[in-house]
C-alpha positions in Angstrom: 184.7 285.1 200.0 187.4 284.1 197.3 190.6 285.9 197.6 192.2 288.0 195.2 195.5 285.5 194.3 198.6 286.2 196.3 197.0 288.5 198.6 196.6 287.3 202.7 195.1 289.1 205.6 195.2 288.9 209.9 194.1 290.8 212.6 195.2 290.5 216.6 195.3 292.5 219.4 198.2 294.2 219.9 197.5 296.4 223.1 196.0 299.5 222.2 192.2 298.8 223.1 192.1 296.3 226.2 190.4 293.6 224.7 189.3 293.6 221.3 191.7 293.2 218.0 193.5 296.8 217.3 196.1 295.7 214.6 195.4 294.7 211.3 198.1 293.6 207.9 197.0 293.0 204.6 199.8 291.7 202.4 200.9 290.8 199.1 203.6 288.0 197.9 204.2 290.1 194.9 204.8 293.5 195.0 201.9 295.8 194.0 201.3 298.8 191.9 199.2 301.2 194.2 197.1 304.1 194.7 195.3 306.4 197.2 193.2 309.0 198.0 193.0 310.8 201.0 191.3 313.7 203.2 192.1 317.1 202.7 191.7 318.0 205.8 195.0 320.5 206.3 195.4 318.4 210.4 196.2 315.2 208.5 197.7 312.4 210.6 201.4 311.0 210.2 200.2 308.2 208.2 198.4 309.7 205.8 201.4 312.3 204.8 203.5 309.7 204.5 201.1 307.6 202.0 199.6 311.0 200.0 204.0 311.1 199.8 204.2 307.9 197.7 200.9 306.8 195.9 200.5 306.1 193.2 203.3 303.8 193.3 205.0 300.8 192.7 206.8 298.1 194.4 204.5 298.2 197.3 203.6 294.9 200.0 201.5 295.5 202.5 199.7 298.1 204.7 199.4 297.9 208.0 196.6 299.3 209.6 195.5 300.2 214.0 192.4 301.4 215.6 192.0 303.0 219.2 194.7 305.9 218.0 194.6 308.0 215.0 198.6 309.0 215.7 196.9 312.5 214.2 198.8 315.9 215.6 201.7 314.6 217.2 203.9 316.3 215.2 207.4 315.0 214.2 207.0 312.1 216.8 203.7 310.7 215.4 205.8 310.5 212.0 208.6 309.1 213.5 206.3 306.2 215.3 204.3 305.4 212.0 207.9 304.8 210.3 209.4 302.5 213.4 205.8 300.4 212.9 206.2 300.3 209.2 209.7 298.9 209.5 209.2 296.8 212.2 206.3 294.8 210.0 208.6 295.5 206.8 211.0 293.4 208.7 209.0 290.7 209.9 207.4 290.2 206.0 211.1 290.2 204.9 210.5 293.0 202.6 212.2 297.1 201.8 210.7 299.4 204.7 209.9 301.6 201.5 207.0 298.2 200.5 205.2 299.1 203.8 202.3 301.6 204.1 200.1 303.0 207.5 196.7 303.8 208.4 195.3 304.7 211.7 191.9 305.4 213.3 191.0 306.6 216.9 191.6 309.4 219.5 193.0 311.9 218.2 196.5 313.6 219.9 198.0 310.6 221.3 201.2 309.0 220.3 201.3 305.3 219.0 202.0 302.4 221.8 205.2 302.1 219.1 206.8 299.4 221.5 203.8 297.3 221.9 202.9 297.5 217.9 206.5 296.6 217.1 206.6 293.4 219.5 203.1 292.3 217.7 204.6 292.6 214.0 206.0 289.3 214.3 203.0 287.7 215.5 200.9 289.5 213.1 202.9 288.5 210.0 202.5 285.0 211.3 198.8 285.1 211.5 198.1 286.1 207.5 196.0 284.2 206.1 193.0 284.4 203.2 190.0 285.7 205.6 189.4 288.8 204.8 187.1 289.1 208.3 190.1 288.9 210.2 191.4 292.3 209.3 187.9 294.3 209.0 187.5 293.3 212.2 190.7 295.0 213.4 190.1 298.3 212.5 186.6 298.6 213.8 186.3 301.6 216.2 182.6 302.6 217.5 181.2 300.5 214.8 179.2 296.7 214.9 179.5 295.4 211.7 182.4 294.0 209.7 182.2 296.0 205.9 183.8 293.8 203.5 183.2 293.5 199.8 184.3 291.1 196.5 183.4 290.9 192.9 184.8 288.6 190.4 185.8 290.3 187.2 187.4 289.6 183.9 190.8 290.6 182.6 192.5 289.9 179.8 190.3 286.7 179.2 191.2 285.3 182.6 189.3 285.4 186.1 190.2 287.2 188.3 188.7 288.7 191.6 188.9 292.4 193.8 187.7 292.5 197.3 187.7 295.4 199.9 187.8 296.3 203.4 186.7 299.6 205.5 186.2 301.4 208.5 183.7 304.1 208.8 181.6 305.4 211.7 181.2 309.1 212.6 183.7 312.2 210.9 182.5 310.4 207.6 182.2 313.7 205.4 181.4 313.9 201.7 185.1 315.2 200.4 187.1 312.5 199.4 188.2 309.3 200.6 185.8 309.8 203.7 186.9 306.6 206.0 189.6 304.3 205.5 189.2 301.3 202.6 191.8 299.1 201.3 190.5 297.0 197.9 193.2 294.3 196.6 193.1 292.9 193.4 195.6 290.4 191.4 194.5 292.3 187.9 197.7 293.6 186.1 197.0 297.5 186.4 199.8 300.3 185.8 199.8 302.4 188.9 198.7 305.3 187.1 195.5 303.2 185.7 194.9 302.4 189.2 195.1 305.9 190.3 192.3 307.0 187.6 190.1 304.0 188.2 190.6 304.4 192.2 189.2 307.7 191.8 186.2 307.2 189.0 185.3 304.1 191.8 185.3 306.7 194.8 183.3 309.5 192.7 180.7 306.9 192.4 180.9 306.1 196.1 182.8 307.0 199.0 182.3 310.7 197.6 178.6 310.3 198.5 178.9 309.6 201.9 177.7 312.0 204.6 177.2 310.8 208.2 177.5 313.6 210.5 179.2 316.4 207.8 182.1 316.2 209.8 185.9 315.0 208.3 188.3 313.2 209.8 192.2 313.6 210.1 192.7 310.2 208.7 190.3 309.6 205.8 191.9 307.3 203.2 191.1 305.0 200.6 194.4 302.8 198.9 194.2 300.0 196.2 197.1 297.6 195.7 197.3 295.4 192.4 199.5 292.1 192.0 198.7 290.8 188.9 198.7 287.7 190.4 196.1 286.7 188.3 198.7 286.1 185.4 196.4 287.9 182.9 197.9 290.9 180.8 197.8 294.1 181.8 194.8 296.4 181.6 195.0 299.1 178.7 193.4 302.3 178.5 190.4 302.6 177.0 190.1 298.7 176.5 187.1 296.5 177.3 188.8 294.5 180.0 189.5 297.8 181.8 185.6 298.8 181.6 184.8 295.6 183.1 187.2 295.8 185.8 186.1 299.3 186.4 183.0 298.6 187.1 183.9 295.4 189.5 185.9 298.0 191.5 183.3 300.6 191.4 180.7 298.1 192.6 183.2 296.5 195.5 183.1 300.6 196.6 179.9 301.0 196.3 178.6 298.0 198.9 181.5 299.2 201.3 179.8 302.7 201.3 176.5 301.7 201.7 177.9 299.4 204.8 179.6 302.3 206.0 176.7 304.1 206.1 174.3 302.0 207.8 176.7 301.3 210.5 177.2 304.8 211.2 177.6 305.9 214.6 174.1 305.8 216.6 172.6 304.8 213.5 169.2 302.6 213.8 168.2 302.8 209.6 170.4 303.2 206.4 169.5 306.4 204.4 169.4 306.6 200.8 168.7 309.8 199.0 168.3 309.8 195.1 167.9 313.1 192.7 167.4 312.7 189.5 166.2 315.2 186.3 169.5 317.5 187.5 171.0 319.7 185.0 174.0 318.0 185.9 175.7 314.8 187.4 177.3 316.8 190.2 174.7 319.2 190.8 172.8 316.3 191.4 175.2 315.0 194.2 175.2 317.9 195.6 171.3 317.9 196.4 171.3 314.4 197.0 174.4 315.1 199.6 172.5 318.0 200.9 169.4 316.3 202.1 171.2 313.4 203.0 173.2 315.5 205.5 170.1 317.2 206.9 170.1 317.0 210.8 166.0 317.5 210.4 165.9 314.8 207.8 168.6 312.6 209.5 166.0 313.2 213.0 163.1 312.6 211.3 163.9 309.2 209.7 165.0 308.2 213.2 161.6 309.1 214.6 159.6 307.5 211.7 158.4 310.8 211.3 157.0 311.6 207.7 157.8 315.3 207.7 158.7 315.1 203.9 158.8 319.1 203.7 162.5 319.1 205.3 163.4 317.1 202.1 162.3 319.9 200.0 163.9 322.6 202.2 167.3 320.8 202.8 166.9 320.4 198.7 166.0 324.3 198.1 168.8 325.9 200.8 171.6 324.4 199.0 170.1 324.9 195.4 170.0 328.7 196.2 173.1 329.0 198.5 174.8 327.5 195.4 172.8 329.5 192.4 171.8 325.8 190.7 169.3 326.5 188.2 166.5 324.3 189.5 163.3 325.2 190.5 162.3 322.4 194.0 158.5 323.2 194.1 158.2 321.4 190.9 159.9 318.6 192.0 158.3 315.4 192.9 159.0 313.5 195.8 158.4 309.9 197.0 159.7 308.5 200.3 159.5 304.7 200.7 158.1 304.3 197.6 154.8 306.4 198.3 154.7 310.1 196.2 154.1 312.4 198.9 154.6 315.9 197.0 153.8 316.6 192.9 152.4 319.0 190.3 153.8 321.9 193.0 151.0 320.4 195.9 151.2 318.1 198.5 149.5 314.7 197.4 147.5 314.1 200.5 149.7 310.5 201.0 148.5 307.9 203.8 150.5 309.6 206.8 150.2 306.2 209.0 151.2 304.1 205.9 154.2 306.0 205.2 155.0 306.1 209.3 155.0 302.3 208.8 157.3 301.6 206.0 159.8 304.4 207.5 160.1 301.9 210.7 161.7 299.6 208.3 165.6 299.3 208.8 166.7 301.2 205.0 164.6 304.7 204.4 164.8 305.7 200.7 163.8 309.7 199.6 163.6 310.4 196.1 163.5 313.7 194.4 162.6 314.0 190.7 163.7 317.7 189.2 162.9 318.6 185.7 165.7 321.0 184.3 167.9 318.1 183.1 168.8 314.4 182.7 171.5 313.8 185.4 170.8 311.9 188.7 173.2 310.9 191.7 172.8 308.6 195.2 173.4 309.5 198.3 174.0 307.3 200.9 174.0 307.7 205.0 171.9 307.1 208.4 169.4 308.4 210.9 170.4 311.0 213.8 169.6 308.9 216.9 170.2 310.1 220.5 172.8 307.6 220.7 175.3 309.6 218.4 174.7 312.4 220.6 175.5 310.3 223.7 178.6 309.0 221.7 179.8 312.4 220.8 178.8 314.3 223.8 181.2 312.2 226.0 183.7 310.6 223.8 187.0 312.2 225.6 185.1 312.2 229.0 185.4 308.6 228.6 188.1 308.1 227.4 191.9 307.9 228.8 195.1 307.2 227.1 198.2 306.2 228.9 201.5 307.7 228.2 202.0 304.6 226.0 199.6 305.2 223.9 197.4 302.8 224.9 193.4 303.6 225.0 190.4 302.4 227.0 187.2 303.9 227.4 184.8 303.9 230.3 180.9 303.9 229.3 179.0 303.1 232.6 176.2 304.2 234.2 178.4 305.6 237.0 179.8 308.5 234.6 176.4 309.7 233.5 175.7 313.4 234.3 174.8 314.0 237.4 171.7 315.7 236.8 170.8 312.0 234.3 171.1 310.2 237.5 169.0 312.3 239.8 166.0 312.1 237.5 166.4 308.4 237.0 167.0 307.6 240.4 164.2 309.7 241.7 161.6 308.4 239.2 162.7 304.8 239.9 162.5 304.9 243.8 159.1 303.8 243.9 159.7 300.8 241.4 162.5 299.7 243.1 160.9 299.3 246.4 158.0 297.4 244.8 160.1 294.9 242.8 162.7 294.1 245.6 163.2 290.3 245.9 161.5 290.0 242.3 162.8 288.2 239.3 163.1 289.8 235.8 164.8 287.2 233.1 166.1 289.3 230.3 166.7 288.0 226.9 170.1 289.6 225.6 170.1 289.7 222.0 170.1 291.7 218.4 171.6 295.0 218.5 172.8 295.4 221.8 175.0 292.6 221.4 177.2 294.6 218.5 178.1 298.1 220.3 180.9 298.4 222.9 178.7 301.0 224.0 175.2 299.4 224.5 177.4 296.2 225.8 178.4 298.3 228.3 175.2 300.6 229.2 173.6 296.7 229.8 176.0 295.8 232.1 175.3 299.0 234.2 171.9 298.2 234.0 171.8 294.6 235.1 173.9 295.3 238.1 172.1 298.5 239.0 169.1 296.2 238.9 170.8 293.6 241.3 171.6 296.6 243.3 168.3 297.7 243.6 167.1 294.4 245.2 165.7 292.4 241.9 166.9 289.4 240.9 167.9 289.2 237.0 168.5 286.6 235.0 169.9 286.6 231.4 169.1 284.6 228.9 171.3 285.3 225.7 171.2 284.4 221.9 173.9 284.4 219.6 172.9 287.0 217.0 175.3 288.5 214.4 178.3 286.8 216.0 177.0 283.0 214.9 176.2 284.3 211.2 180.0 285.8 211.4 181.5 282.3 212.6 179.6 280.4 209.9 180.5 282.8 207.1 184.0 282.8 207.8 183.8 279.2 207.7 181.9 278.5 204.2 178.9 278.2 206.1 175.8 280.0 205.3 173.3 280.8 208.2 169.8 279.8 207.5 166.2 281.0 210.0 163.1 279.9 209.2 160.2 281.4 211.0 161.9 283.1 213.5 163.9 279.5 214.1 167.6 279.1 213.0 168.2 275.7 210.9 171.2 274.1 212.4 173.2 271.3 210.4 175.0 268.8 212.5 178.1 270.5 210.7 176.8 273.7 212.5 176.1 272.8 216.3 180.0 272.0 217.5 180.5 276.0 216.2 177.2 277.3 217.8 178.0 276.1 221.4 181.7 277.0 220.5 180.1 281.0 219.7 177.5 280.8 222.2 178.5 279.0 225.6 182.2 279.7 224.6 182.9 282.9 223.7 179.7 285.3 223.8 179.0 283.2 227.1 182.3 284.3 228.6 182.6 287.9 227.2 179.3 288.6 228.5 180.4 287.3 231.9 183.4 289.2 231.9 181.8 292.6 231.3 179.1 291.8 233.8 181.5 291.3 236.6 183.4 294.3 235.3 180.7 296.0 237.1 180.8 294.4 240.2 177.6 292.0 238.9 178.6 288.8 240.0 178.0 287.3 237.2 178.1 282.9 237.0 177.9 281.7 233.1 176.1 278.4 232.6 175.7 276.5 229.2 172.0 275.3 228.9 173.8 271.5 228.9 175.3 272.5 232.8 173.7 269.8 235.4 170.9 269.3 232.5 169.7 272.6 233.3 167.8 272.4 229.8 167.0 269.5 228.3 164.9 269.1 224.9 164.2 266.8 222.0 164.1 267.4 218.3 162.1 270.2 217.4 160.0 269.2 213.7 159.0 272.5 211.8 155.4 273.1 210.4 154.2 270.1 208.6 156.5 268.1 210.3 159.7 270.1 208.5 163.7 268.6 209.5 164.6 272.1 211.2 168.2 270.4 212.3 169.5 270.3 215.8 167.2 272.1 216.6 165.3 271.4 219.8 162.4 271.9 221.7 162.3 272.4 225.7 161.1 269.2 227.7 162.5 270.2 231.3 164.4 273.1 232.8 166.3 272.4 236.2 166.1 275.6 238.0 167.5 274.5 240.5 171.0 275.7 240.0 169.7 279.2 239.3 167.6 279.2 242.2 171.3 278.2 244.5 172.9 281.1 242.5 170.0 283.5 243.1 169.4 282.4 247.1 173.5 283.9 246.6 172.8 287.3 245.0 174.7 286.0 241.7 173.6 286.9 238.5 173.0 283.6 235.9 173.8 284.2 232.5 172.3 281.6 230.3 173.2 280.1 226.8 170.8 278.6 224.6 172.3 274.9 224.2 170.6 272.1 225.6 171.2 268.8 226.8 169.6 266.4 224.1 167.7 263.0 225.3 169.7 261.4 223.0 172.9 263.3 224.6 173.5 265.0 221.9 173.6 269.2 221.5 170.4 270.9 220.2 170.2 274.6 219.5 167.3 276.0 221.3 165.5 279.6 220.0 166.7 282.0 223.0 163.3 284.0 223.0 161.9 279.9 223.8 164.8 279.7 226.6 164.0 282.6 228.2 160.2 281.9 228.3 160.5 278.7 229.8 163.3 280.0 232.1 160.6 282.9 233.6 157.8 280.2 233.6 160.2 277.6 236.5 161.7 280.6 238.2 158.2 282.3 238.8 159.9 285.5 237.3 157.4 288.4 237.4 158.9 290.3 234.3 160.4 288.4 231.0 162.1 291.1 229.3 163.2 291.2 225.5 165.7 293.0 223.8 165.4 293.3 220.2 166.5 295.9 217.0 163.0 297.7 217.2 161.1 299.8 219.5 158.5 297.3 219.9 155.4 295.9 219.0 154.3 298.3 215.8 151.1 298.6 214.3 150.8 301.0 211.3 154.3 302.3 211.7 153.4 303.2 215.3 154.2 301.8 218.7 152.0 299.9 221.0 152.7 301.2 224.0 150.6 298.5 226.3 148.8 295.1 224.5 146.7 292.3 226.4 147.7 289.1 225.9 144.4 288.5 223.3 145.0 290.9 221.6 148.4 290.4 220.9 146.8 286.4 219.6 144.9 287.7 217.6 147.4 289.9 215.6 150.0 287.0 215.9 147.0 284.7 214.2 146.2 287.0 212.1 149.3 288.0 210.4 150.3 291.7 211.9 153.2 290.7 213.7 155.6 288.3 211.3 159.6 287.3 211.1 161.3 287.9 214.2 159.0 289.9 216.1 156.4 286.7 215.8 159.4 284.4 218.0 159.0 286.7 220.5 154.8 287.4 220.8 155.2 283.1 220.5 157.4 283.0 223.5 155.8 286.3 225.8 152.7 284.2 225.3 153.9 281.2 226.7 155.2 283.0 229.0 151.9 284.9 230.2 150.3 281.2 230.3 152.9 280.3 232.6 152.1 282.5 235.1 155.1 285.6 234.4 153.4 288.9 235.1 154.6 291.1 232.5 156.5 291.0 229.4 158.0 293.8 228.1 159.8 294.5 224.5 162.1 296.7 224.2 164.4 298.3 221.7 168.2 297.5 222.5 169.7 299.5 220.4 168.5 302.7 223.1 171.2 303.2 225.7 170.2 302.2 229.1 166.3 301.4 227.9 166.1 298.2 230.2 166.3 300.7 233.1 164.3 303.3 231.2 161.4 300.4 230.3 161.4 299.3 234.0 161.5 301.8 236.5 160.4 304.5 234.7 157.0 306.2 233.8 156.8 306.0 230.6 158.8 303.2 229.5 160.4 302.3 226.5 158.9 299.8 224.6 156.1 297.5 224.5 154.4 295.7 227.4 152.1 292.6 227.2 149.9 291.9 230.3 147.8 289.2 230.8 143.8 289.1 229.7 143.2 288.4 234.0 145.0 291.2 235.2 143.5 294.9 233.1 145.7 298.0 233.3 143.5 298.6 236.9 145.3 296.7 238.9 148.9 297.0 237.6 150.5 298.3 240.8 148.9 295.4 242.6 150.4 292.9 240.0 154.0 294.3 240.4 154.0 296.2 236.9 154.7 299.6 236.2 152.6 302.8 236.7 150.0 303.3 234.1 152.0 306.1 231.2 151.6 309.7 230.9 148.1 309.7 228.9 147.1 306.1 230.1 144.2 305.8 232.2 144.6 304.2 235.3 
């Protein structure tokens, strides 16, 4: 991402969340016109009084910006601690304390670790740099994804450039600045032009926003301007404003949709257009309306085409408000496929449209007809894991009397009630895999969320508790696409196989066997796990060649299994440790190859004699018309793979559970990791989870005898 000119960014941890970065500065070399806009909420927090004080403005640095706390009612203190951390960066950047601005995000009611965020200031101020990633990533709170945005643009016959920043996970409520954003720019822009072109930008964007209807204390959006870009300044009403209005405007509207999609619990972005309004903001409104629907919001988690909640959401808030628009002659199309027109439902393909609403972004149309006007909405599905989230989000959480905040997510604080059902329906699965082995590839979503890391590390040691023996086998997912982005690099997977440059492999087993390796270790024996990491290249416990793509296709370092020493798993196993395995491999030429982890994991169940392989991915499972297969034979699942059904990702896997069944492993199972505690659910329940592929020898019969699960609810047996 190019850098707006003059304009430099860091991120570090400074003490409030234990582990990850909390702290983050974005700074200017040249002072900065500004603007803002804020939440108005009547609780706002310290930092946002402050800011609402002084914007628009001039003269302004740099903003400093902490997750974990929101420093939000605690009163004259809270203000107090937001000033000592402005002026402690103030004085580190060399700058007025009157150039600094704050924003915070988190719990709610706790002062500021002041002491802590004044002894990082220095360090911070040391750290900037023109990666914008490193701040994003700093004011994350329950979210996975890094939101960052840039547009070039033209001012004044010169280029020039904007890019943006936000946080946004739950509390994210359609009245104003909705989250917290910061957009730079080195245009030339009067603060009072920035002001009006901040706002246009946010009524286009942020303003549509609705995750869960709720607001937070902190909500705030600000926009600095250096002029850096030596270009004149931006008139009113001139072309080079237009143009730069509509950069900015596009910069907000890829942060909101980024905000949205990574909402909290959320599985699938929602988009909600209404169009033929009588007005523009009657049109929001509708579109904001169904958008916010809990029934909708349920319903496009569950893939679940009940299109008449769009129509009711739609016709509550048109007559609650007195809008002049008449919903049962609307039409409506979701995904694409018109489900309701002419005032009659159109009889649409209820499997078809149950497919394409498994698909990761969920777009409902409405098309009214007592106008011209339209308007997008833009938010995310209602999953159970929002409720979990929101239903224990104190309980879990402490705060010292520094300020400092850590949150406990394991199994072990579950209701108690949760754990007697579980525990009760796994007894007789846990006696009958004692002494089994169960590798389980870690991957996809539940690599992102602090709360799914730490619902998997419950699991696998409650599993090790139990008596099995797991192994994990883990990938690199969105963590290796981060490292090569931040680094000019650009990721590139090619049926289902990542294409690794030679430029590329020193980074992955720096991600990979470095730091995921050792994070995952770490939260592992956090649990008690006893958890040993090993690096594929470890006493050549994977060793592969070149792997050629189809038709004989350079994939890069990429390799392909020859051997796998299970030797030193089987020593850690005979020891009641838990192996954790990166995907890196020992070369016959000595060299690194990158090895598919869905092909490590298959070979690594085929030498351990593992009865269950395990996959965690970011879907429920194997889906056929929109639907999921609960239970598939292994010739079955050929035939689909052959011809066509199952493609991308989900193709690597059926590739690698087939091996796998060849091999001599028992069951496979596919699961969704994105569902809180599902490998436990998948394994030792009734029901299960996900999808489970059995061998063509061994029918559905005999599954008790082959160490599988008990046939489902409904499943004959």
């Amino acid at each position: 991402m190019k850098t707006p000119k003059g304009f430099a960014f860091a991120g570090m941890n400074a003490g409030i969340k234990a582990v990850r970065k909390d702290v983050a500065l974005v700074a200017s070399s040249l002072p900065c016109a500004a603007a803002g806009l804020f939440t108005i909420n009547k609780a706002r927090a310290a930092s946002v009084r402050d800011a609402a004080a002084r914007l628009p403005g001039d003269g302004l640095r740099a903003i400093v910006l902490n997750s974990g706390n929101a420093n939000a009612l605690t009163g004259p203190a809270g203000e107090a601690d937001a000033r000592a951390v402005q002026a402690a960066v103030a004085a580190a950047l060399g700058v007025p304390d009157a150039a600094v601005l704050s924003a915070s995000t988190g719990v709610i009611g706790v002062r500021l670790p002041v002491a802590r965020l004044v002894e990082a200031a220095p360090t911070l101020v040391s750290m900037l740099g023109p990666h914008v990633e490193a701040a994003a990533e700093a004011v994350f709170t329950p979210e996975a994804r890094i939101k960052s945005a840039h547009r070039p643009r033209l001012a004044g016959g010169r280029e020039g450039s904007i890019a943006g920043i936000a946080k946004g996970s739950g509390m994210v409520a359609p009245e104003l600045a909705t989250m917290i954003a910061v957009l730079v720019t080195d245009a030339t822009v009067s603060p009072a032009v920035l002001q009006e072109s901040l706002a246009a930008a946010t009524d286009a964007s942020f303003h549509n926003l609705v995750i869960d209807g709720e607001m937070s204390t902190n909500d705030a959006v600000f926009a600095l301007a250096n002029g850096a870009a030596g270009a004149p300044g931006l008139a009113p009403g001139s072309r080079e404003l237009g143009l730069f209005q509509d950069a900015l405007k596009d910069v907000c509207v890829e942060l909101a949709r980024a905000v949205a999609e990574d909402g909290e619990g959320a599985t699938k972005l929602l988009e909600v257009s209404v169009e033929g309004a009588p007005s523009e903001a009657i049109a929001r409104d509708l579109a904001k309306a169904v958008c916010g629907s809990s029934l909708v919001k349920a319903a496009v988690f569950g893939a679940d085409p009940n299109w008449g909640r769009i129509l009711a959401s739609l016709g509550a808030r048109a007559g609650a408000r007195g809008y002049p628009v008449d919903p049962t002659a609307a039409t409506v199309t979701v995904q694409g496929l018109t489900v309701y027109d002419a005032g009659a439902p159109t009889g649409s393909d209820g499997p078809a449209l149950r497919a394409r609403m498994r698909q990761p972004q969920v777009s409902l149309s409405v098309r009214l007809t007592e106008g011209t006007a339209r308007a997008t909405a833009w938010g995310c599905d209602l999953s159970y894991d929002y409720v979990k989230i929101n239903a224990d989000y104190m309980s879990f959480t402490s705060a010292s009397a520094d300020g400092v905040v850590a949150r406990d997510d394991r199994l072990a604080n579950y209701s108690p009630g949760f754990k007697r059902s579980l525990v009760v329906e796994a007894l007789s699965y846990i006696a009958r895999f004692a002494g089994t082995r169960a590798v389980i590839k870690y991957g996809g979503a539940a690599m992102v969320k602090d709360s799914l890391k730490a619902s998997f590390a419950g699991d696998v040691n409650l599993l090790r508790s139990a008596g099995l023996l797991p192994i994990v086998v883990h990938g690199g997912g969105p963590e290796i696409a981060r490292t090569l982005a931040a680094l000019g690099q650009k990721e590139q997977v090619v049926d289902g196989h990542r294409i690794t440059t030679p430029d590329d492999v020193e980074v992955l087993e720096m991600v990979v066997s470095g730091k995921i390796n050792s994070e995952l270790v770490s939260l592992l024996n956090q649990e008690k796990a006893q958890a040993v990491g090993l690096s594929g290249k470890d006493a050549g416990l994977l060793r592969a060649r070149k792997l050629l793509g189809e038709g004989g296709r350079d994939v890069g370092m990429e390799g392909e299994i020859t051997s796998v020493n299970h030797e030193l798993v089987e020593m850690l196993l005979s020891r009641a440790y838990v192996p954790v395995i990166s995907p890196i491999a020992l070369g016959e030429d000595g060299g690194s190859y990158n090895v598919n982890a869905d092909t490590v994991a298959a070979e690594m169940a085929i030498a351990l004699r593992a009865e269950k392989l395990v996959f965690l991915t970011n879907v429920p499972g194997i889906l056929e018309a929109g639907e999921l297969v609960s239970e598939i034979s292994q010739s079955e699942l050929k035939k689909k793979l052959e011809a066509g059904v199952v493609t991308g990702g989900m193709a690597a896997k059926a590739q690698s559970a087939l091996r796998a069944l060849e091999g001599g492993v028992k069951r496979v199972h596919i699961i969704d990791g994105r569902v809180p505690h599902g490998l436990i659910a998948e394994l030792f329940t009734e029901r299960g989870v996900g999808t489970v592929v059995v061998p063509d020898e061994s029918p559905a019969a005999t599954a008790a005898e082959a160490g599988a699960r008990l046939p489902r609810k409904g499943e004959k047996s």
